[in-house]
C-alpha positions as CSV (number, residue, x, y, z in Angstrom):
1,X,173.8,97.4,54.5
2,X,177.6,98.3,53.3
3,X,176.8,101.8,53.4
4,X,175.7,102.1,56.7
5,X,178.2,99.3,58.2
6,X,181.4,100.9,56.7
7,X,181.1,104.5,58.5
8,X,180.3,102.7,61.7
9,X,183.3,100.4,61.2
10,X,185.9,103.6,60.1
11,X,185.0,105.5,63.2
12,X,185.4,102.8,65.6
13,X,188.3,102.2,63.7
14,X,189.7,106.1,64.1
15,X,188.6,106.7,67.7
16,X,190.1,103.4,69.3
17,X,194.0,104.2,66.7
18,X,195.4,106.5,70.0
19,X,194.9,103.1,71.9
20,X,196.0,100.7,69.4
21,X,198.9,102.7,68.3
22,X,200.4,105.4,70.9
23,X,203.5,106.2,69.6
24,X,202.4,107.0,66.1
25,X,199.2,108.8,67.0
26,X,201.2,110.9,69.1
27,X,203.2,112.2,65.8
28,X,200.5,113.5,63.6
29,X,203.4,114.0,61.1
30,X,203.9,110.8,61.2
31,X,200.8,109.3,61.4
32,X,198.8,110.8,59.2
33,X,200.9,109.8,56.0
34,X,200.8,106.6,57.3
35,X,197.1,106.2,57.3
36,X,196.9,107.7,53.8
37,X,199.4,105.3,52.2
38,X,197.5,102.3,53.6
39,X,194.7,103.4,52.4
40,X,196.3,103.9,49.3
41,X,198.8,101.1,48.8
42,X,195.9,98.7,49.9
43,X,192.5,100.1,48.3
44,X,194.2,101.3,45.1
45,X,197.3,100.1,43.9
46,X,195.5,96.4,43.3
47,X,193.6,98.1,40.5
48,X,196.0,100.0,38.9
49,X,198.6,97.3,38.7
50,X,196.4,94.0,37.6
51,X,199.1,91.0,38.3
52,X,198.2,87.5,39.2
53,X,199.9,88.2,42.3
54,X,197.7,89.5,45.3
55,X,201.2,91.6,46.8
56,X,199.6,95.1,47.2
57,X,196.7,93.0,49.1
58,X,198.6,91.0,51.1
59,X,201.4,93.1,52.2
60,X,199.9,96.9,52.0
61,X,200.8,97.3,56.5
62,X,204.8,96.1,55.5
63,X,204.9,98.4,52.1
64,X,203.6,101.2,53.9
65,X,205.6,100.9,57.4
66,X,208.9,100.7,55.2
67,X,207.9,103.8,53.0
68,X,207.0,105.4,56.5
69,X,210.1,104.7,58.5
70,X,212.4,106.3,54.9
71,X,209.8,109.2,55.7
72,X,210.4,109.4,59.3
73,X,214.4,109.2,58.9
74,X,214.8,111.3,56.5
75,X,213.1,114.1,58.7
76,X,215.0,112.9,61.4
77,X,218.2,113.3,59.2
78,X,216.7,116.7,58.1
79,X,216.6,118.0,61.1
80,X,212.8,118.6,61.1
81,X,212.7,118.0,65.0
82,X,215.5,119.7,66.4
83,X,213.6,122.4,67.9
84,X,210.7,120.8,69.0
85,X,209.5,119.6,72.6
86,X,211.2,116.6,74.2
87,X,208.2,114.5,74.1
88,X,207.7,115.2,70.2
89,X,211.4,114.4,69.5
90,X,210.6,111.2,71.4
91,X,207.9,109.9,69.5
92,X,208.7,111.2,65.8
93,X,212.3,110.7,65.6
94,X,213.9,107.3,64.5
């Protein structure tokens, strides 16, 4: 049942994230990492570091939005969107 319930969950999941989340599916550069480094920070970091503590678990959307928004500024700060159209500065840009 798992293996047929998880692909049906993930791409309900990925086709309803433009209406949960507009501003970052609108920034694939953005948006994109993000997703990875839940996925990451969430599914793999609880094995690798084996602590009483359930922090990875628990707080894997906080870790990841922090690590996100450094990512996002320091494009920003780059100047990675200087040349790009209004409504892409808009909703990459910090």
């Amino acid at each position: 049942r798992p293996l047929s319930a998880v692909p049906l969950v993930a791409l309900a999941g990925f086709g309803l994230y433009e209406l949960g989340c507009p501003g970052v599916a609108k920034c694939v550069e953005i948006g994109l990492p993000q997703l990875v480094l839940l996925v990451f920070v969430s599914q793999y970091l609880p094995h690798l570091f084996h602590s009483g503590k359930h922090i990875f678990d628990r707080f894997a959307v906080l870790f990841t939005v922090v690590i996100v928004w450094i990512y996002a500024h320091l494009l920003t700060v780059g100047g990675a969107y200087n040349d790009s159209a209004p409504k892409t500065q808009m909703s990459c840009r910090t």
